[in-house]
C-alpha positions as CSV (number, residue, x, y, z in Angstrom):
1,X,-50.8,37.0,30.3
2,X,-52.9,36.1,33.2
3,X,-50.6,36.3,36.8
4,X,-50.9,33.1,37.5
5,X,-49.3,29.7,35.6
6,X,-52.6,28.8,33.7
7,X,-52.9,27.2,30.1
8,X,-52.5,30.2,28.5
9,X,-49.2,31.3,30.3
10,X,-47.8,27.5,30.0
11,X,-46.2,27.4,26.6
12,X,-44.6,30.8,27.8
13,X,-43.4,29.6,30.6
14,X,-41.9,26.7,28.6
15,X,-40.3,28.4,26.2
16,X,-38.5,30.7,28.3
17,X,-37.0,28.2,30.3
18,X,-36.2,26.5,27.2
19,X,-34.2,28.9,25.6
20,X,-32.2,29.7,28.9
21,X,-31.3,26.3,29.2
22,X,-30.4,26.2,25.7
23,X,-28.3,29.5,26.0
24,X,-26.1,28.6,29.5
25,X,-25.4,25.1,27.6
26,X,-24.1,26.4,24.6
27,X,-23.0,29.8,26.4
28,X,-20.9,28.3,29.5
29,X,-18.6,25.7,30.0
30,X,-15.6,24.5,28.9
31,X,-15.5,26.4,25.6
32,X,-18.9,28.7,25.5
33,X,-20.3,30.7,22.4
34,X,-19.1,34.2,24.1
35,X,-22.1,35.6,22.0
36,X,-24.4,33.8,23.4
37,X,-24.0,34.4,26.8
38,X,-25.0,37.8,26.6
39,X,-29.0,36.9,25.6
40,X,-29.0,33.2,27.9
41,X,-30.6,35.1,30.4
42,X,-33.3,37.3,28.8
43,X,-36.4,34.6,28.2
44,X,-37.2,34.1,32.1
45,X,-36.0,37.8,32.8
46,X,-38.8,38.5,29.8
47,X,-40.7,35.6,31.9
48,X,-40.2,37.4,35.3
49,X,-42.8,39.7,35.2
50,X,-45.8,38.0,33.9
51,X,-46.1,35.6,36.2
52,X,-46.0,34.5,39.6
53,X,-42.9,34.6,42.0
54,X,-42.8,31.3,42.5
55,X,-43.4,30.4,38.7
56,X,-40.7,33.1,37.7
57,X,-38.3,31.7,40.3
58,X,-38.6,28.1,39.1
59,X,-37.6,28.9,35.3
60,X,-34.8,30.5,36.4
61,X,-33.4,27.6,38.3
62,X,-34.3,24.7,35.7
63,X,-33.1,27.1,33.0
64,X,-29.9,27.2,34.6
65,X,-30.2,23.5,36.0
66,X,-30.8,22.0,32.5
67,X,-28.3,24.1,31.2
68,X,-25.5,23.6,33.6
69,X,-25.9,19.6,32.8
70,X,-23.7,20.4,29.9
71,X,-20.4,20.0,32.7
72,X,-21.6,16.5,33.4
73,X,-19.0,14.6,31.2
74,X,-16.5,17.0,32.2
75,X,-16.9,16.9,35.9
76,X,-17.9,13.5,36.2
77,X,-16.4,11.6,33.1
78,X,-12.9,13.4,33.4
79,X,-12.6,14.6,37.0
80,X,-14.7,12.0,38.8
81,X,-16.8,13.8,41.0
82,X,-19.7,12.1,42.6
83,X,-23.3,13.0,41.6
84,X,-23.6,14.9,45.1
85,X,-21.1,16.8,44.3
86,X,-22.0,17.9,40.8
87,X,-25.3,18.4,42.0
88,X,-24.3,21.2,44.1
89,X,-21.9,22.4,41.4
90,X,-24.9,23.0,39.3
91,X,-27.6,23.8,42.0
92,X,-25.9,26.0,43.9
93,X,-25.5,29.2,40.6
94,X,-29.6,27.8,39.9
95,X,-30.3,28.5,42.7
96,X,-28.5,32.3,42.8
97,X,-29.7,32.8,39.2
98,X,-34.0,32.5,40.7
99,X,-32.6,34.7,43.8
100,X,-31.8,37.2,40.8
101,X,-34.4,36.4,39.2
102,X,-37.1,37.7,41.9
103,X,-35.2,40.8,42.9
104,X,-35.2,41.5,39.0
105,X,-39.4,40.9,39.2
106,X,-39.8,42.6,42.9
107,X,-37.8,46.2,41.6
108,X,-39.5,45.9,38.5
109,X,-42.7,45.9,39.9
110,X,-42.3,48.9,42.3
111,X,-41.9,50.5,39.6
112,X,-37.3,51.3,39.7
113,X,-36.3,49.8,36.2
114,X,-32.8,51.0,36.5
115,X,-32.0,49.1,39.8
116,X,-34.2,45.9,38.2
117,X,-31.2,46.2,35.3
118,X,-28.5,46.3,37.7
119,X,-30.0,43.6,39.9
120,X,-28.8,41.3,38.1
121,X,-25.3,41.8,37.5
122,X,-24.8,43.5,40.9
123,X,-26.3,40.1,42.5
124,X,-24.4,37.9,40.2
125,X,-20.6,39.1,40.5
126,X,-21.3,39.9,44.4
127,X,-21.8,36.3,45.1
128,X,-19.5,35.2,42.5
129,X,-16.7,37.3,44.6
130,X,-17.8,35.9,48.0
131,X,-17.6,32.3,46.4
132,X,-14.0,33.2,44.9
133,X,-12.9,34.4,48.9
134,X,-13.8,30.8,50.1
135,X,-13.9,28.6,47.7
136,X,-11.0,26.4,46.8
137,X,-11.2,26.6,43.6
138,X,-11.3,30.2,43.3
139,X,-12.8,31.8,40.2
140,X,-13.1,28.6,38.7
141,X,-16.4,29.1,36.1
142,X,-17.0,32.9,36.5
143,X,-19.1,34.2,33.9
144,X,-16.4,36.6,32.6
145,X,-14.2,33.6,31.3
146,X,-16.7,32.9,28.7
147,X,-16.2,36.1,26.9
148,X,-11.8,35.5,26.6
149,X,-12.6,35.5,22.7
150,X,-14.1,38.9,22.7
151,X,-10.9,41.0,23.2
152,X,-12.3,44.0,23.5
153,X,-14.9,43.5,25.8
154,X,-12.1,41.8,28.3
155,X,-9.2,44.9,28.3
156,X,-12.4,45.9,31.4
157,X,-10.7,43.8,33.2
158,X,-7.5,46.0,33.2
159,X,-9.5,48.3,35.5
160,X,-12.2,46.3,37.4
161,X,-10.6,42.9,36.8
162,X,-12.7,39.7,35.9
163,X,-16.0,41.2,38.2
164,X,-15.8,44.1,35.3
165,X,-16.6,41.6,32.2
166,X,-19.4,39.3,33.8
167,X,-21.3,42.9,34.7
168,X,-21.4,43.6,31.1
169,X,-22.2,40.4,30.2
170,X,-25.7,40.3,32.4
171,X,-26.5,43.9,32.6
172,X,-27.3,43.6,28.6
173,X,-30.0,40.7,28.9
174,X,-31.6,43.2,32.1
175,X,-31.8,46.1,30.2
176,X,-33.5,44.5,27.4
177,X,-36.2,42.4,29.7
178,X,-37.0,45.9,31.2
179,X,-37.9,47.5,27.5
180,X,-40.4,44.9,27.3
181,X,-42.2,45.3,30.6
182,X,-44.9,47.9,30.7
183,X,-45.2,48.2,34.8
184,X,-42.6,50.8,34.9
185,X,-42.5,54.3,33.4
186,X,-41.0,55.0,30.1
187,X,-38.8,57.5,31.6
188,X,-37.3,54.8,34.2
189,X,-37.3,52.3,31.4
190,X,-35.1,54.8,28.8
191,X,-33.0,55.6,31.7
192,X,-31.9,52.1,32.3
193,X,-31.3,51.7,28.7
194,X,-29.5,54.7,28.0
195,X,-27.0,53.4,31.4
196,X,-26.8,49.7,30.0
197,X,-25.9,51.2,26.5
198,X,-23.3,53.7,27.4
199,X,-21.3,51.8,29.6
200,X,-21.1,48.9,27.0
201,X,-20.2,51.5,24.3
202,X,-17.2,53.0,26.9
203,X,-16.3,49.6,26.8
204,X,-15.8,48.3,23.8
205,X,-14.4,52.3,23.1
206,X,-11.5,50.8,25.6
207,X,-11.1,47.8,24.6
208,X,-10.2,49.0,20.9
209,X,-8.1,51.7,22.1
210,X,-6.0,49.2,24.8
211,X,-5.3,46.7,21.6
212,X,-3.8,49.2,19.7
213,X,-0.5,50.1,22.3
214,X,2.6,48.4,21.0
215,X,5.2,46.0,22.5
216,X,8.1,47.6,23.7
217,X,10.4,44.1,23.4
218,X,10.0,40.8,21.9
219,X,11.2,37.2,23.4
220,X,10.8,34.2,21.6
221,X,9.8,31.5,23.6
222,X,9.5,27.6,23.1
223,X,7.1,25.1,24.7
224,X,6.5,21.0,24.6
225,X,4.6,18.8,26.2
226,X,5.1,15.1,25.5
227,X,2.5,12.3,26.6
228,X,5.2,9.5,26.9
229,X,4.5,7.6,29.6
230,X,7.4,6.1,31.9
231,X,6.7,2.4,33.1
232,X,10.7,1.7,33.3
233,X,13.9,3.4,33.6
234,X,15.0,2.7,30.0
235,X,11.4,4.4,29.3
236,X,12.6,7.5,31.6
237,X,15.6,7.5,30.0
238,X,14.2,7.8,26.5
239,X,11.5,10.3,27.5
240,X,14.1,12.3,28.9
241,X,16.1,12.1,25.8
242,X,13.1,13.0,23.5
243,X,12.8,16.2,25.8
244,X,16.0,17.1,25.1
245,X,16.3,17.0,21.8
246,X,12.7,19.0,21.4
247,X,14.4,21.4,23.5
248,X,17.5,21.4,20.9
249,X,14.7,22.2,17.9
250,X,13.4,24.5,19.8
251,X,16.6,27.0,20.9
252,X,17.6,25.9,16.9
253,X,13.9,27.8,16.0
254,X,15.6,30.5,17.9
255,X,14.0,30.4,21.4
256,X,15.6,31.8,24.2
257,X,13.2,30.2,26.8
258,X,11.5,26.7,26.6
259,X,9.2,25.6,29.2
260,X,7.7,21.9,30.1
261,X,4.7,20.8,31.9
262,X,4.2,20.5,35.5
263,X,6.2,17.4,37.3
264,X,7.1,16.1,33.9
265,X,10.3,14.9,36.0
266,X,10.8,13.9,39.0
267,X,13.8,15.5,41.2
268,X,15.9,12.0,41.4
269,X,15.5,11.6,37.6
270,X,19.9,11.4,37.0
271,X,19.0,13.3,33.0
272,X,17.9,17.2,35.4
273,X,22.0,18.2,34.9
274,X,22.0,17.8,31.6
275,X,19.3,20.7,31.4
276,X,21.5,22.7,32.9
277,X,24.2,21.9,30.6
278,X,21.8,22.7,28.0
279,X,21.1,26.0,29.1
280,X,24.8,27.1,29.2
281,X,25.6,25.3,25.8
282,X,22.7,27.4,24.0
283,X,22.6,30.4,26.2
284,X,19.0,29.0,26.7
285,X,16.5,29.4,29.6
286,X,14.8,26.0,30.3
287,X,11.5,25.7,32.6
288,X,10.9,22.2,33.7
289,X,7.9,21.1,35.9
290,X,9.4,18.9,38.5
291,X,7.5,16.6,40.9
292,X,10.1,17.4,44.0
293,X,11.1,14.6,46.7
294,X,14.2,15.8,48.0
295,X,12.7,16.4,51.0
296,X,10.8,13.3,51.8
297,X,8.9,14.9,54.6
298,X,7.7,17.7,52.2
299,X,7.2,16.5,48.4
300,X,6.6,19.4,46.3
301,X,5.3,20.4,42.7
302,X,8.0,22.8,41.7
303,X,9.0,24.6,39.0
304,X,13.0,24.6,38.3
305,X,14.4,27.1,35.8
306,X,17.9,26.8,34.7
307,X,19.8,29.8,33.4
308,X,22.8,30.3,31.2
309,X,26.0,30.7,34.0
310,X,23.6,30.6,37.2
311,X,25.4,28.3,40.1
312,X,21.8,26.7,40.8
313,X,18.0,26.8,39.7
314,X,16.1,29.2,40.5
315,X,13.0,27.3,41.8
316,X,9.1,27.8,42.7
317,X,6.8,25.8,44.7
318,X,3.1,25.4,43.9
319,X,1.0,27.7,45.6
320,X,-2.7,26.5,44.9
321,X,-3.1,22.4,44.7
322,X,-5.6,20.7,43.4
323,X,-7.4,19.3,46.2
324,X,-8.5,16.0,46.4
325,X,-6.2,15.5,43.9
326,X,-2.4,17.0,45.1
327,X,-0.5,15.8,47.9
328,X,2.5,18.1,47.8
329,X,3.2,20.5,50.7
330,X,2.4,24.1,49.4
331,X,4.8,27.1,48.2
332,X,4.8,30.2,50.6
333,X,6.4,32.2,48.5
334,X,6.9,34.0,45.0
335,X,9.4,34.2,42.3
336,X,11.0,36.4,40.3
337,X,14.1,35.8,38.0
338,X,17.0,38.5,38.3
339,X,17.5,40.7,35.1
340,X,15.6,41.3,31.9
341,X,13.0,40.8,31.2
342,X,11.3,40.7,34.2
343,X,10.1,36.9,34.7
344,X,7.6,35.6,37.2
345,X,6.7,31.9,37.8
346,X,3.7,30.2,38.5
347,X,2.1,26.8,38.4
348,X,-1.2,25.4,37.0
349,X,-4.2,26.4,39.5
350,X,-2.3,29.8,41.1
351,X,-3.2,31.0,38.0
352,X,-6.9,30.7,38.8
353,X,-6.6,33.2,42.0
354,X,-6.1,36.7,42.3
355,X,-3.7,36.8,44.7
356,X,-1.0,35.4,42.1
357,X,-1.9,38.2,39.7
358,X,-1.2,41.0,42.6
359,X,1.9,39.7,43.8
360,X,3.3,39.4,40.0
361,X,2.1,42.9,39.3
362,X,3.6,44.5,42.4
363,X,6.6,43.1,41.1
364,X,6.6,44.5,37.9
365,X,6.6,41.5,36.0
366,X,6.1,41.5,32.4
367,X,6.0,37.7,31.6
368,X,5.0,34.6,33.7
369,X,6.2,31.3,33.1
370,X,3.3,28.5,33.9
371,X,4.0,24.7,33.8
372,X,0.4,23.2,33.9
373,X,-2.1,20.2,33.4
374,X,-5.5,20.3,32.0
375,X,-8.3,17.3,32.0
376,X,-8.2,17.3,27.9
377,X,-11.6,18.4,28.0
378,X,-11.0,21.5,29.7
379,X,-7.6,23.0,28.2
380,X,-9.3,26.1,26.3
381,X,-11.0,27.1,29.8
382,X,-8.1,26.7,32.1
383,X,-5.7,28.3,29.7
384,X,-7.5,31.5,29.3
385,X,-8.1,31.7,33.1
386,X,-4.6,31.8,33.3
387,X,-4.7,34.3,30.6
388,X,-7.1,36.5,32.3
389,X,-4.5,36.9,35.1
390,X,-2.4,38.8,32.2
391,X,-5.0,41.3,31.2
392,X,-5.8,42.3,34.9
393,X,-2.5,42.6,36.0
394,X,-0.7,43.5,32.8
395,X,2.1,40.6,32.2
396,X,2.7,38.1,29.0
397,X,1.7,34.5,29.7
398,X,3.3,30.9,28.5
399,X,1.8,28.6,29.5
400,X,2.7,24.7,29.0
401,X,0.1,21.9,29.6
402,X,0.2,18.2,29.7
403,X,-3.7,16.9,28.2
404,X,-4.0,20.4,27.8
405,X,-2.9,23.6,25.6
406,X,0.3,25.4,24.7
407,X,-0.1,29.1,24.7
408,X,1.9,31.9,24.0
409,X,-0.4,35.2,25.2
410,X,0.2,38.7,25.4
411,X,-0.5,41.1,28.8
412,X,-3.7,42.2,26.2
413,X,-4.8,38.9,26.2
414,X,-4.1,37.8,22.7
415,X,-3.4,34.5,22.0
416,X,0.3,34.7,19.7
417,X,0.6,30.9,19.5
418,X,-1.3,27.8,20.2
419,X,-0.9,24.3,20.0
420,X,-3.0,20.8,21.8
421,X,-1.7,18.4,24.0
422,X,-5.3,17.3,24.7
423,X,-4.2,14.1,23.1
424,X,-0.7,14.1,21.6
425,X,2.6,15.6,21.7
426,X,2.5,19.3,21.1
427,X,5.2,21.6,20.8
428,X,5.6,25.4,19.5
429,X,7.6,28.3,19.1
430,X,6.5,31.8,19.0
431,X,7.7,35.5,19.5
432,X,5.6,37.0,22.5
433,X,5.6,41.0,22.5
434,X,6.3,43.0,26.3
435,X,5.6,45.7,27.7
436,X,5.5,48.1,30.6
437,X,2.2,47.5,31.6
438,X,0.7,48.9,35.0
439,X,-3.4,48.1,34.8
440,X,-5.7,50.0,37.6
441,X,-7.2,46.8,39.1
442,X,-3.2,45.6,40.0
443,X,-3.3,49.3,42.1
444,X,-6.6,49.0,43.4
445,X,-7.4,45.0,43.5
446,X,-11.4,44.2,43.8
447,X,-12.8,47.8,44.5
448,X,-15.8,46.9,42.0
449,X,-16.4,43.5,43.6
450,X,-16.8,45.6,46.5
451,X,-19.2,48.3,44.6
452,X,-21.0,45.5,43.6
453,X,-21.4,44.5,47.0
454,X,-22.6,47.9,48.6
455,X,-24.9,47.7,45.7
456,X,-26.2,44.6,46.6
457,X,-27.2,46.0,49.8
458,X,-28.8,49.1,48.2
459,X,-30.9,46.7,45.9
460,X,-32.3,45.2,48.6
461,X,-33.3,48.1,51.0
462,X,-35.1,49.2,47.6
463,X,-37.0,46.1,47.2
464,X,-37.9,45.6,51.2
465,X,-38.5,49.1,52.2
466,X,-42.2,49.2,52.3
467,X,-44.1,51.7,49.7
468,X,-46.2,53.9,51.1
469,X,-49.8,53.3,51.0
């Protein structure tokens, strides 16, 4: 193919940016193809090569342009964002993706196929970590969520956490795009293969072997989410009542915790004592999402968890709002319920940051309680974000969503039980093994987003150092 964009390289060029696009739509989003994530990027890596800088550059970023429009209904439609901002939600990983894109080509070129392979991934999850530090939306659309149906490729995360999958998940397309290119040595090129293949092989060696441990105890757990709307207090009234009784089918099923959405009540609503009542009646644990304004000067999205013969709720406040969207004054704090099992709680977005993760872990929890609500569209991401947190840090998950999902998960990341609230009433009951579950990345935190970083820096030396004549 000639080096520059000519005829002859245009259908190429097309095609390659056509087949990206195709694969990040269909690969990313609100419920990818995990499969298909793995080969979006290898037409323009392919690409990258034979042709120009500026011609390999712009495939990458209208491949991933053109494929990131596949958000617009979701970010626009549901969440209401303006144009601007989607704009940057799309440009902004185009824009990284041709970055990688031209280290990929520049390494390549020089002749060090194994760094081209890692450019890639080593680019990718370095700025994806950096973006997670300051962002407030945290890990919000990392590359490693689209792979929560391939369990074995995701137990990674028990030592590297998320950075771990979305590493695998790009280093594949690399390796492959540096097979095809002739401009480095065969010995350079078998090398990079022979990296890329054995640590996806160790991999999915792990993952196989972490599925197989068994639960050390059992809990049966209950959860409901009703999408009765209150427009009066008889309405209240009978909402409340319809809670209660689900609550009643559920302990009859056996559970012996139920859990609501977030601020499915509000902390003046006179039916809150009768949970309690319930909970000493049935020996029950009830969860209820609770939009709090006891404090007028400090309203609050808290979770209140009444227990058989406790004097008072235990309670947590919100950590990680919504913003734009959440007025409430913020939690400062975490919480764990006395005995066994050891119970953590949680609410909606902590769930996409780290930081809730660690704190859980240090505590030796081995099941989180999470009230939440999704945008309909978007309750099979956001639930297995929340999920992810379980694998890295080695806890059970329920989770209970208004417009969302119902989820019953194990620290392995299995999902035991599932039900949608995306558009009607949804309850479910399910027995969710525990275990004793201490992961590496709870110990050590981001110590690859880190490697990834030095990396990074080594990458680049490589590709600016200047080759002797």
């Amino acid at each position: 193919m000639a080096s520059r964009l000519d005829r002859s390289a245009m259908p190429a060029w097309l095609a390659a940016t056509a087949l990206t696009a195709l694969g990040w739509w269909f690969g990313s989003g609100v419920q990818p193809l995990w499969w298909l994530t793995w080969l979006a990027p290898l037409p323009v890596l392919w690409l990258a090569p034979r042709v120009r800088a500026r011609w390999a550059a712009l495939a990458a970023f209208a491949a991933y342009a053109i494929g990131g429009i596949n958000l617009w209904g979701y970010l626009h439609g549901y969440i209401g964002l303006p144009v601007v901002a989607i704009i940057q939600a799309v440009g902004t990983p185009a824009l990284v993706l041709a970055l990688c894109v031209l280290l990929f080509r520049r390494l390549l070129l020089r002749g060090y196929a194994l760094a081209a392979a890692l450019a890639l991934p080593v680019t990718w999850v370095a700025v994806e970590y950096v973006n997670n530090l300051i962002s407030p939306h945290g890990t919000f659309f990392n590359v490693g969520y689209t792979q929560m149906d391939a369990l074995a490729v995701i137990q990674i995360a028990a030592i590297t956490g998320l950075w771990g999958i979305g590493f695998l998940v790009l280093l594949l397309p690399a390796a492959i795009a540096v097979q095809t290119a002739y401009v480095a040595s065969k010995r350079s090129r078998m090398t990079a293969a022979a990296t890329a293949a054995l640590l996806i092989v160790v991999t999915f060696a792990y993952g196989s072997w972490r599925l197989q441990a068994p639960a050390t105890a059992t809990i049966r757990v209950g959860l409901v989410s009703l999408q009765e709307r209150a427009r009066s207090a008889a309405d209240l009234q009978a909402r409340d009542a319809h809670y209660a009784d689900v609550i009643k089918r559920l302990a009859d099923a056996g559970a012996r915790i139920v859990l609501t959405p977030e601020t499915s009540f509000a902390s003046d609503d006179a039916y809150l004592p009768a949970f309690a009542k319930l909970a000493n009646q049935r020996d029950l644990t009830v969860g209820i999402g609770v939009d709090s304004t006891s404090d007028p000067r400090a309203e609050r999205n808290m979770l209140m968890v009444f227990r058989p013969g406790a004097m008072s709720p235990a309670t947590y406040n919100k950590r990680h709002l919504l913003v734009g969207f959440e007025h409430y004054v913020p939690g400062d704090s975490y919480t764990l319920l006395e005995g066994t099992p050891r119970i953590g709680l949680a609410i909606c977005k902590d769930m996409d940051f780290h930081d809730t993760g660690h704190a859980y872990a240090a505590r030796h929890a081995q099941l989180l309680l999470v009230p939440a609500s999704d945008f309909t569209v978007d309750g099979w991401l956001h639930s297995r974000m929340a999920i992810m947190r379980g694998v890295e840090s080695g806890f059970a998950i329920a989770r209970a969503a208004h417009s969302g999902r119902l989820t019953l998960s194990d620290d392995r990341g299995r999902v035991l039980a599932e039900a949608s609230s995306e558009q009607h009433n949804a309850e479910l009951v399910g027995d969710l093994p525990l275990r004793e579950t201490h992961t590496l990345y709870a110990q050590w935190g981001d110590w690859f987003a880190w490697l990834d970083l030095a990396g990074l820096i080594g990458l680049l030396g490589l590709a600016l150092y200047p080759l002797p004549r």
